[in-house]
Chimera marker file (.cmm) of the C-alpha trace (Angstrom):
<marker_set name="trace">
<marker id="1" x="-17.159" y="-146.537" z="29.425" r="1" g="1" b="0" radius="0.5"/>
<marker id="2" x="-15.193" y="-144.123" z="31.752" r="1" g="1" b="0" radius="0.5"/>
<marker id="3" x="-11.966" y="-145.161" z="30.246" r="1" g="1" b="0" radius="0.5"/>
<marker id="4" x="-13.326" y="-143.875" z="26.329" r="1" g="1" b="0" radius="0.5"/>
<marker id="5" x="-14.337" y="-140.778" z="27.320" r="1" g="1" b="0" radius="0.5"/>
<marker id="6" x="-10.953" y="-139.974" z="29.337" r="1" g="1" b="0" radius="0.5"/>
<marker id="7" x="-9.152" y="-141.770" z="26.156" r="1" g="1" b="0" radius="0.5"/>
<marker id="8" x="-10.854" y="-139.322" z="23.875" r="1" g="1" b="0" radius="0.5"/>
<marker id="9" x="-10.418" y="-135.988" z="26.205" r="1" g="1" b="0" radius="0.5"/>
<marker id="10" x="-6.287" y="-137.077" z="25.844" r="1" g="1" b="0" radius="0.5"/>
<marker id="11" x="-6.308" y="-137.274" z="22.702" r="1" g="1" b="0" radius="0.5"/>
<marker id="12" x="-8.443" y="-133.995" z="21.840" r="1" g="1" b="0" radius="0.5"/>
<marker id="13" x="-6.050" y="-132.124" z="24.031" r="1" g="1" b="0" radius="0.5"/>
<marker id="14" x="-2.978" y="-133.541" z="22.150" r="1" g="1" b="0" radius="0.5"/>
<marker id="15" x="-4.024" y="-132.305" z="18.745" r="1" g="1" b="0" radius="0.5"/>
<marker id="16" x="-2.779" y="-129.105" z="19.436" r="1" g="1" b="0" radius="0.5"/>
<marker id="17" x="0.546" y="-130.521" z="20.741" r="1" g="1" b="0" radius="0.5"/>
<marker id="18" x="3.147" y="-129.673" z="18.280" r="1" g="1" b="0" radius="0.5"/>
<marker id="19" x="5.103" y="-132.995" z="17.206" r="1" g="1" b="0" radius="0.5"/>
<marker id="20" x="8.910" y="-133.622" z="18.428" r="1" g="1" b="0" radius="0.5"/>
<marker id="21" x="9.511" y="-135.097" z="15.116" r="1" g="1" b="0" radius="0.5"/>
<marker id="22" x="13.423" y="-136.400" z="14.777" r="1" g="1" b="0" radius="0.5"/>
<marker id="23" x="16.728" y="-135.333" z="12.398" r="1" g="1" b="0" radius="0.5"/>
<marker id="24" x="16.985" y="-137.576" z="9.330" r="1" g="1" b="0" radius="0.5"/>
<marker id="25" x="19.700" y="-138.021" z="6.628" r="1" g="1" b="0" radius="0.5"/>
<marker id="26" x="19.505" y="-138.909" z="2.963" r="1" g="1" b="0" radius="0.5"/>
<marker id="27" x="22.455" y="-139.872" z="0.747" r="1" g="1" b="0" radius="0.5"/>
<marker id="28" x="24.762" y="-139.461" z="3.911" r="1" g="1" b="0" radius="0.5"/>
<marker id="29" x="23.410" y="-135.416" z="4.521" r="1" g="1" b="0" radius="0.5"/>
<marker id="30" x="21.340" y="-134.521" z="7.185" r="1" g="1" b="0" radius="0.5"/>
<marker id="31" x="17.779" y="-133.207" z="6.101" r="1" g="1" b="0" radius="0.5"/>
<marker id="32" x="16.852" y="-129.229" z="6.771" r="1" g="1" b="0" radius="0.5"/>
<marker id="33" x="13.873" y="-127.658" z="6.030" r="1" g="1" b="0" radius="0.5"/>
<marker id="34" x="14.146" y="-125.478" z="2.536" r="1" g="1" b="0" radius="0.5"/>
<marker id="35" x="11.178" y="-122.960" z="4.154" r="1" g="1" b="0" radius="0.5"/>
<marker id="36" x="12.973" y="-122.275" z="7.735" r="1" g="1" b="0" radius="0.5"/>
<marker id="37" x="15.474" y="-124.366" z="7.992" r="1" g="1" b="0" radius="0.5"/>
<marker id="38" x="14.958" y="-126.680" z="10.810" r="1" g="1" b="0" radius="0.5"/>
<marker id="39" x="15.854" y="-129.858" z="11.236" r="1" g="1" b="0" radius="0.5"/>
<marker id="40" x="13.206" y="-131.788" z="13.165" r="1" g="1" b="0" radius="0.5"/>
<marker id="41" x="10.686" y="-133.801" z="10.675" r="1" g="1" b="0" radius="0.5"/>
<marker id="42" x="7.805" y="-136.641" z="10.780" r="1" g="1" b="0" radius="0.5"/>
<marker id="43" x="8.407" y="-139.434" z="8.290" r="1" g="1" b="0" radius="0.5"/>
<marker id="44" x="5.967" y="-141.079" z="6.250" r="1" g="1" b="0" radius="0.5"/>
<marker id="45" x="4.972" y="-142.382" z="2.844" r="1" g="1" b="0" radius="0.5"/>
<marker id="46" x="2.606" y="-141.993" z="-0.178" r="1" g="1" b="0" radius="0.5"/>
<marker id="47" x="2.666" y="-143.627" z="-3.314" r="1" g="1" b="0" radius="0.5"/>
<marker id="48" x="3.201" y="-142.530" z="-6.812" r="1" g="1" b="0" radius="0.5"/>
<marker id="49" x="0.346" y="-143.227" z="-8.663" r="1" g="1" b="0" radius="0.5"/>
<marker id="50" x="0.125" y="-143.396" z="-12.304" r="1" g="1" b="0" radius="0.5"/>
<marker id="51" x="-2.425" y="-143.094" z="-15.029" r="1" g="1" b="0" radius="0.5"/>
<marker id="52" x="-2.476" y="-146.262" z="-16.238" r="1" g="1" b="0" radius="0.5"/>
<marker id="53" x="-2.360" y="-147.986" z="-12.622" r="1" g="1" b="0" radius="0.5"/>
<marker id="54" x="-4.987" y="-146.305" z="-11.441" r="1" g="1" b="0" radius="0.5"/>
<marker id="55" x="-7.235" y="-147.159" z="-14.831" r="1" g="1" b="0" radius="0.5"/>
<marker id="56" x="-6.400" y="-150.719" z="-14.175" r="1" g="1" b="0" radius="0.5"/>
<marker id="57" x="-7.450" y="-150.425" z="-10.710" r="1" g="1" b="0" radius="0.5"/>
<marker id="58" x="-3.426" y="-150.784" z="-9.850" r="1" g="1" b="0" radius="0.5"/>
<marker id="59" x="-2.679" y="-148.396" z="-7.613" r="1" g="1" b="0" radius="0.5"/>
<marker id="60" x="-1.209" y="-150.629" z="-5.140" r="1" g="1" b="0" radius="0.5"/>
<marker id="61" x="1.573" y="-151.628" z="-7.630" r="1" g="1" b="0" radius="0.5"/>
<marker id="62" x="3.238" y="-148.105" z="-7.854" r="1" g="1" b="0" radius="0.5"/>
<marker id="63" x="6.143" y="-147.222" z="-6.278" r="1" g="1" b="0" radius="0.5"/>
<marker id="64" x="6.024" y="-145.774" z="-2.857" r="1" g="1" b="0" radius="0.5"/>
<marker id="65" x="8.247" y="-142.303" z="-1.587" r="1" g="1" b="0" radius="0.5"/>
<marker id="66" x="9.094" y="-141.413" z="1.829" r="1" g="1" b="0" radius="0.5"/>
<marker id="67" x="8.388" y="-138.080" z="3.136" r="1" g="1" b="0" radius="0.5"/>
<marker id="68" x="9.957" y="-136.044" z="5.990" r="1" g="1" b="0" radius="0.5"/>
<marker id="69" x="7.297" y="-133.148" z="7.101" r="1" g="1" b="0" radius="0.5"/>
<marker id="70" x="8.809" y="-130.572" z="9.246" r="1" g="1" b="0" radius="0.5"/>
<marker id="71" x="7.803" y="-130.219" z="12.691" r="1" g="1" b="0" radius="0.5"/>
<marker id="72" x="7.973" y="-126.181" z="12.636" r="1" g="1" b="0" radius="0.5"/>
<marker id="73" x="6.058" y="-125.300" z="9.353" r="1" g="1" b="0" radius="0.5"/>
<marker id="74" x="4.759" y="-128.454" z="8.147" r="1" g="1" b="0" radius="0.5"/>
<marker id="75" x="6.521" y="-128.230" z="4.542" r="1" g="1" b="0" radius="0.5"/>
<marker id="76" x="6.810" y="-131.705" z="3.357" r="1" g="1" b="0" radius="0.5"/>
<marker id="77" x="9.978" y="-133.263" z="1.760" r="1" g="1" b="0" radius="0.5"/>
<marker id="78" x="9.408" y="-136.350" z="-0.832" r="1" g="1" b="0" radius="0.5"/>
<marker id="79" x="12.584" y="-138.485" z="-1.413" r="1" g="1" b="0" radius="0.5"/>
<marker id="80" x="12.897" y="-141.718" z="-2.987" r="1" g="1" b="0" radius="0.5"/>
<marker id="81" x="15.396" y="-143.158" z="-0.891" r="1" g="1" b="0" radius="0.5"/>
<marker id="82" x="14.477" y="-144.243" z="2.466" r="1" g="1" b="0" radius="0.5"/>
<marker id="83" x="15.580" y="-141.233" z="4.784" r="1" g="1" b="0" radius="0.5"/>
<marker id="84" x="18.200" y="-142.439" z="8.218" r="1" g="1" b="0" radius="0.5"/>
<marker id="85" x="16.929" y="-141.250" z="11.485" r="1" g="1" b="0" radius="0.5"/>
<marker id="86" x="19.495" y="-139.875" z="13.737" r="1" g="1" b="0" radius="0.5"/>
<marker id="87" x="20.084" y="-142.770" z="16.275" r="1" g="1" b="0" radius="0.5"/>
<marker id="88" x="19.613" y="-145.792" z="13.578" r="1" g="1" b="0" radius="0.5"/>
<link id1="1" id2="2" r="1" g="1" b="0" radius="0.2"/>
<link id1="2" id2="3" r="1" g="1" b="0" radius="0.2"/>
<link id1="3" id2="4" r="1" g="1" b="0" radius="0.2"/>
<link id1="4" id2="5" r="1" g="1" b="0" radius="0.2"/>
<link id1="5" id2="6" r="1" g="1" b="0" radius="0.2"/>
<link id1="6" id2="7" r="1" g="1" b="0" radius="0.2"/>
<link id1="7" id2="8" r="1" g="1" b="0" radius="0.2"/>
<link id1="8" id2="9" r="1" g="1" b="0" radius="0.2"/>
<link id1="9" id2="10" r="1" g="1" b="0" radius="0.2"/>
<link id1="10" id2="11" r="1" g="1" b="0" radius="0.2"/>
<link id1="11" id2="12" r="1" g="1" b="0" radius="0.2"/>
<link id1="12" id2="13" r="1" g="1" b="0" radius="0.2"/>
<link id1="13" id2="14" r="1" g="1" b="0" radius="0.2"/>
<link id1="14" id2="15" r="1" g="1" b="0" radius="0.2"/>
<link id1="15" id2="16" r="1" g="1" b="0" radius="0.2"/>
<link id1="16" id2="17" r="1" g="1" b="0" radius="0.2"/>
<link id1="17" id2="18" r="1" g="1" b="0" radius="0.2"/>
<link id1="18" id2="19" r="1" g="1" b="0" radius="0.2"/>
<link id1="19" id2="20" r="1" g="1" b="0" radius="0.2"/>
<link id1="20" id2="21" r="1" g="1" b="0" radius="0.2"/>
<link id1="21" id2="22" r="1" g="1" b="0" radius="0.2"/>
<link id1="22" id2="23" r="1" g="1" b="0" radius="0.2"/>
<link id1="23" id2="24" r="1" g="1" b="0" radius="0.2"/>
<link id1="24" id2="25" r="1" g="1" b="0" radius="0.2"/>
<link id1="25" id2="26" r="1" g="1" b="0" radius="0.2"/>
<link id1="26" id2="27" r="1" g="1" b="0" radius="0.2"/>
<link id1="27" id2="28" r="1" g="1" b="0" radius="0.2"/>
<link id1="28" id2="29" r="1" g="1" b="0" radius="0.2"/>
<link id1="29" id2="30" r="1" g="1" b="0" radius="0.2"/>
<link id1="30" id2="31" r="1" g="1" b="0" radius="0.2"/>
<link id1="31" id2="32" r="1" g="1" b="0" radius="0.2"/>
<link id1="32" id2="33" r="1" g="1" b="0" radius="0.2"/>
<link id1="33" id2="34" r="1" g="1" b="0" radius="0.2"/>
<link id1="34" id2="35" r="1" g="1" b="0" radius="0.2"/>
<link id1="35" id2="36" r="1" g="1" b="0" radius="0.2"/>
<link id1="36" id2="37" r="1" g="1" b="0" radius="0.2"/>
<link id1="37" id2="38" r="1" g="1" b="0" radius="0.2"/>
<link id1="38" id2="39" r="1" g="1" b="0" radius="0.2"/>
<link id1="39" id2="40" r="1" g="1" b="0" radius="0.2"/>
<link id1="40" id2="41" r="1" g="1" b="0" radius="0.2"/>
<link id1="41" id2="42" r="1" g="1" b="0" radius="0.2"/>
<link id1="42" id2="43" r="1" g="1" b="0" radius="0.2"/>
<link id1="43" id2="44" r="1" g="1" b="0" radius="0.2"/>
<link id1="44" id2="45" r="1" g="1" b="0" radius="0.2"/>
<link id1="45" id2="46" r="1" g="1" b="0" radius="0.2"/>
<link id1="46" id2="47" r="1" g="1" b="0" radius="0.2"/>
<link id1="47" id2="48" r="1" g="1" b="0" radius="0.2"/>
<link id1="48" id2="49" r="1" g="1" b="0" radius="0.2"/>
<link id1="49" id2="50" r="1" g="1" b="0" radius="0.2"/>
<link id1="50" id2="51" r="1" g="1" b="0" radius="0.2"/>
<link id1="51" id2="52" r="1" g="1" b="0" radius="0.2"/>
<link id1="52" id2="53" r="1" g="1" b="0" radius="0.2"/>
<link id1="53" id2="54" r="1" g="1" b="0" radius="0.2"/>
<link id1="54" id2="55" r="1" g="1" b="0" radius="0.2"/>
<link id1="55" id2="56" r="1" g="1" b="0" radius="0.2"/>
<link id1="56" id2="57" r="1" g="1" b="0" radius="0.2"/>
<link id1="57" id2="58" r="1" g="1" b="0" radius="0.2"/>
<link id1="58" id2="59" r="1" g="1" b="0" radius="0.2"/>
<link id1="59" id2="60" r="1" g="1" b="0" radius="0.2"/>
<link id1="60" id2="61" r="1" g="1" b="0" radius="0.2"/>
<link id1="61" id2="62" r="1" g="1" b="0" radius="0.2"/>
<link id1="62" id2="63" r="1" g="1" b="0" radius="0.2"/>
<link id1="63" id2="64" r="1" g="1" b="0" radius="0.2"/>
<link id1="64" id2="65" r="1" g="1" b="0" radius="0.2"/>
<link id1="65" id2="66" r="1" g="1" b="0" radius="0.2"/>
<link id1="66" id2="67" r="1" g="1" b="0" radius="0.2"/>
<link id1="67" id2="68" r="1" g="1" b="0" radius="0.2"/>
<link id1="68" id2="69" r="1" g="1" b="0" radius="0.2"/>
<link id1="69" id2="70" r="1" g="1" b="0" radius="0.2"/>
<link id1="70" id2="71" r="1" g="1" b="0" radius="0.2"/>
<link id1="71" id2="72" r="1" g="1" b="0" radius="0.2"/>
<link id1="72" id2="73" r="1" g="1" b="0" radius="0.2"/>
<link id1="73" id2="74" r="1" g="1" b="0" radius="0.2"/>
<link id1="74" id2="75" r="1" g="1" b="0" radius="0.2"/>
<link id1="75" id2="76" r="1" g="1" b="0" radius="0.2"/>
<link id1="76" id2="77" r="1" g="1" b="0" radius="0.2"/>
<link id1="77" id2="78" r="1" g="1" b="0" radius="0.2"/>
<link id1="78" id2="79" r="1" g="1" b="0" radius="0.2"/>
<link id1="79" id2="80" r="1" g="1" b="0" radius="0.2"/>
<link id1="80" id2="81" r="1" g="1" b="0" radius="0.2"/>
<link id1="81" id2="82" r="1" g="1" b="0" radius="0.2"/>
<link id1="82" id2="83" r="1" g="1" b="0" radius="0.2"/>
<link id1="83" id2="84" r="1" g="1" b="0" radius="0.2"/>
<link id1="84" id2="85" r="1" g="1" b="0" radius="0.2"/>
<link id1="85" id2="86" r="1" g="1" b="0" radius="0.2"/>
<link id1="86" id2="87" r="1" g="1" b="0" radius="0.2"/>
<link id1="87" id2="88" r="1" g="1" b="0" radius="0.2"/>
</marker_set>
């Protein structure tokens, strides 16, 4: 039970942490921030839901983005092309 407790105190501490995040390119350009202009970003997805999906219980079935949030001011970037890390 030791081990959840010291699990949970490591990860409470780390919230604060401020991500490394990594440099990305889309469409052969590397990514900046439009807000401060850094360069450092967290990727992830979210679909684009729809009206109709979504009244036909759907929403799977939409098409997905990929999003780059900056690691500085937390703005977050939506593309529709699959961003390029940096070392890939």
């Amino acid at each position: 039970m030791s081990d959840f407790f010291r699990s949970l105190a490591r990860g409470i501490q780390s919230m604060g942490d401020e991500p490394e995040g990594e440099r990305y390119a889309v469409a052969g350009k590397f990514v900046a921030c439009t807000h401060c202009q850094r360069d450092r970003f967290v990727e992830g997805s979210a679909l684009l839901n729809t009206a109709g999906m979504s009244f036909m219980n759907l929403d799977w079935a939409n098409r997905a983005a990929a999003t780059l949030t900056c690691t500085n001011c937390g703005r977050i970037e939506w593309f529709l092309s699959d961003p390029q890390a940096e070392g890939e």
